[in-house]
C-alpha positions in Angstrom: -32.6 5.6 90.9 -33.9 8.5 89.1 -31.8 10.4 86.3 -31.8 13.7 88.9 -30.5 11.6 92.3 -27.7 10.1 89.2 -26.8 13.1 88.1 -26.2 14.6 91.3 -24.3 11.4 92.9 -22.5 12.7 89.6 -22.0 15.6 90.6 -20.2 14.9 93.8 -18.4 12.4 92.9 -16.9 15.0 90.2 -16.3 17.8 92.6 -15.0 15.3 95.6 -12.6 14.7 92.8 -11.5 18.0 92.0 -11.0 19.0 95.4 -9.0 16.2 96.1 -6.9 16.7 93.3 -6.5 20.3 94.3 -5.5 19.4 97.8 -3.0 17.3 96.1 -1.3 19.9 93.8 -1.4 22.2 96.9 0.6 19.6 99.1 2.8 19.1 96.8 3.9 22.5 95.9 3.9 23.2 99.4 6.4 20.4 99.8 8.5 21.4 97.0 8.8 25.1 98.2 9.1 23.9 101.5 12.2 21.5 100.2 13.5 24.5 98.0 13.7 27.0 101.5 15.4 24.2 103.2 18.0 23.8 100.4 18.7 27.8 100.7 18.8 27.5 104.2 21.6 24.6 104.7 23.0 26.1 101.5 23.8 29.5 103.2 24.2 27.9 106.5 27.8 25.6 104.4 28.5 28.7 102.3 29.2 30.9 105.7 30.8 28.2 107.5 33.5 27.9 105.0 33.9 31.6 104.3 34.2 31.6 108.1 36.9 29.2 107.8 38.6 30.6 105.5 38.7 34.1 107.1 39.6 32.7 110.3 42.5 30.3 108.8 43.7 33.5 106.7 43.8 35.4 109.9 45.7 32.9 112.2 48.4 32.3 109.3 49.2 35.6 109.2 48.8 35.8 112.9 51.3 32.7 112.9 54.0 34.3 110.5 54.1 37.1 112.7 54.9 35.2 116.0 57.3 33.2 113.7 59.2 35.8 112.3 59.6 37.2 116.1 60.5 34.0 117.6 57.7 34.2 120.3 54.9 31.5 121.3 51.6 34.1 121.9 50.5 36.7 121.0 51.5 38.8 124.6 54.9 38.0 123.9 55.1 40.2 120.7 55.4 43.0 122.9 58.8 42.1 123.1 59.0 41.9 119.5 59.2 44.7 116.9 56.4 46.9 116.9 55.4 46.1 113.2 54.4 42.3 114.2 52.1 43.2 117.3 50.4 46.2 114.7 49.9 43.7 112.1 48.3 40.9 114.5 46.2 43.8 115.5 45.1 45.1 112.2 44.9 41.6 110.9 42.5 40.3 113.8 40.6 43.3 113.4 39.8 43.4 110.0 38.9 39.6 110.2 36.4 40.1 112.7 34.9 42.8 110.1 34.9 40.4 107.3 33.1 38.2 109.3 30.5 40.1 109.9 30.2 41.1 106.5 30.0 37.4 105.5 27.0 37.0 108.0 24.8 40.2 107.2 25.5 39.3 103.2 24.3 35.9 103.2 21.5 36.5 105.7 20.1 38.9 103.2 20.4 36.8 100.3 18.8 33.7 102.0 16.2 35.8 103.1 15.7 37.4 99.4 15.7 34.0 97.9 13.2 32.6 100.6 10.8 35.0 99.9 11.1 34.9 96.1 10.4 31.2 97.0 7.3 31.3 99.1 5.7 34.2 97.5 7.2 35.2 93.8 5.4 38.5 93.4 6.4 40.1 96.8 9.7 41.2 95.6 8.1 43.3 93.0 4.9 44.6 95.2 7.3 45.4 97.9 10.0 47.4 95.6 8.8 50.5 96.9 8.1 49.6 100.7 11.9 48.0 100.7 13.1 51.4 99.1 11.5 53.8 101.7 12.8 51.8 104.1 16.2 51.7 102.9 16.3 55.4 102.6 15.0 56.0 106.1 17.9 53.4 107.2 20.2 55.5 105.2 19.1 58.9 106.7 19.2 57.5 109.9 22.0 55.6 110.1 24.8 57.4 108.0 26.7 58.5 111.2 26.9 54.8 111.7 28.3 54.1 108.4 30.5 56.9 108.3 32.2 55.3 111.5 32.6 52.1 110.5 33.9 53.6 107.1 36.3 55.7 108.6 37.1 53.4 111.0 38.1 50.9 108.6 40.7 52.8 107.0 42.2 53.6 110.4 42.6 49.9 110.7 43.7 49.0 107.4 46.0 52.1 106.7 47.5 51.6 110.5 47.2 54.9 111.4 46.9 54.5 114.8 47.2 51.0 117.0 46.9 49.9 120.7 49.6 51.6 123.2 50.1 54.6 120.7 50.3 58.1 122.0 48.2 60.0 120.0 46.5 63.4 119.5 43.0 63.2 118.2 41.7 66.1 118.6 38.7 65.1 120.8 41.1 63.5 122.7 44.8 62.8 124.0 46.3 60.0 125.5 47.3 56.4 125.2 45.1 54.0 122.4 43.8 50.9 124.7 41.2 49.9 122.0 40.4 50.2 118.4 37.5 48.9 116.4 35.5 50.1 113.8 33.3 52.1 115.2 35.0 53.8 118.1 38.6 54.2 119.9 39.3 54.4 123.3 41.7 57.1 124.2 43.2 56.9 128.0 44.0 60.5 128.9 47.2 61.6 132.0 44.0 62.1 134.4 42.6 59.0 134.2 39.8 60.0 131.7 38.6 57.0 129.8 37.3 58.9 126.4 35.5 56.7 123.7 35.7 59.0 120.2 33.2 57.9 117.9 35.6 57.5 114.3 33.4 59.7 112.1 34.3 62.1 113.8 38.3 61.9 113.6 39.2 64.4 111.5 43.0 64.3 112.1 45.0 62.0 113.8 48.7 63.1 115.5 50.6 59.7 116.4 53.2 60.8 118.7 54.6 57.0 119.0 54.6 55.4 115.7 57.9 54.1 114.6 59.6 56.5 116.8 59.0 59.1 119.6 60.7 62.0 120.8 60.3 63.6 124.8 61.2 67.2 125.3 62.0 68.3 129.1 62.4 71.2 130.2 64.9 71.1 133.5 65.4 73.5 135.4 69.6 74.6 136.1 71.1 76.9 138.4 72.5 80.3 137.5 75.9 79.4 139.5 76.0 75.5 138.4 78.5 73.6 136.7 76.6 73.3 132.9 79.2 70.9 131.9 78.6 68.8 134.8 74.6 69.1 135.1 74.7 68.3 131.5 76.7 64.7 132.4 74.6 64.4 135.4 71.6 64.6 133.0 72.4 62.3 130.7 73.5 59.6 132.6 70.0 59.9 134.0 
């Protein structure tokens, strides 16, 4: 073997080496990222459950004082009950359901954020700008959106209206059949089904809460009795 085949059997055997090697580190810091999303992902995966549980165990306690305190077995029943307990199961479910879906959007964004950090550690920074545009344009577009799941949640949490009220909204008249966050559903006298978006509720008349008064206007006779129309009308 001459000096030149050596020193290219060399040569190989040196660069079959590195390669090698660098295939190596490669695997193996794939692996380790790959282990590291896996840890965010069963991370946030236990970290929501329990805030889950804990939302939805806050939720049914105060749900389950309420039917205690009123002596009923569901939640139908508390109709029966004073109006406070069947507001409060209301506001309470309500408000859980929105703290759930707080818990999901905030962790999803996190895991995502760490995930990426992860796999590529300068596309946080490189995409600073692109993330910022796009947040703005969200922002633009979306800030009726926001402004009705804002306002509706301090309709919710301040109780200003509830299911079965009579209330004037402005837009609208009629019995409450459903509140969420983002819109109410009025029933009007005719029938009408109105959904009002809760950005724009600007005032709110509740002609029901607590207490409610009907004026009627009944028509008497000139040559009646007064005294006795007014008995007849009152034991009506």
């Amino acid at each position: 073997m001459s000096a030149i085949d050596f020193a290219q059997d060399t040569t190989e055997q040196v660069l079959e080496t590195d390669l090698w090697t660098a295939v190596q580190a490669w695997l193996v810091e794939a692996g380790t990222r790959l282990l590291a999303v896996a840890a965010i992902v069963a991370v946030a995966v236990v970290v929501a459950w329990i805030l889950r549980i804990i939302i939805r165990r806050v939720v049914d306690r105060i749900v389950h004082g309420a039917k205690s305190r009123a002596n009923v077995l569901d939640t139908q029943a508390l109709e029966r009950s004073p109006l406070a307990s069947l507001r409060l199961v209301q506001r309470t479910r309500t408000l859980g359901s929105i703290l759930q879906n707080i818990v999901g959007v905030a962790v999803v964004i996190v895991s995502g954020l760490l995930i990426v950090n992860v796999l590529a550690p300068n596309a946080l920074g490189s995409l600073t700008l692109l993330t910022a545009a796009i947040g703005a344009g969200l922002g633009f577009g979306a800030q009726n959106i926001v402004k009705d799941v804002l306002n509706g949640i301090f309709i919710v949490a301040e109780d200003q209206i509830g299911i079965g009220d009579v209330v004037d909204l402005g837009l609208a008249t009629g019995i409450v059949e459903y509140v969420s966050v983002r819109i109410t559903h009025v029933r009007d006298v005719h029938g009408t089904l109105w959904y009002v978006r809760n950005g724009e509720i600007t005032r709110i008349g509740n002609m029901s809460q607590g207490w409610s008064r009907v004026v009627l206007d009944i028509g008497v006779a000139r040559a009646a009795d007064v005294d006795r129309a007014e008995a007849v009308m009152l034991t009506a």
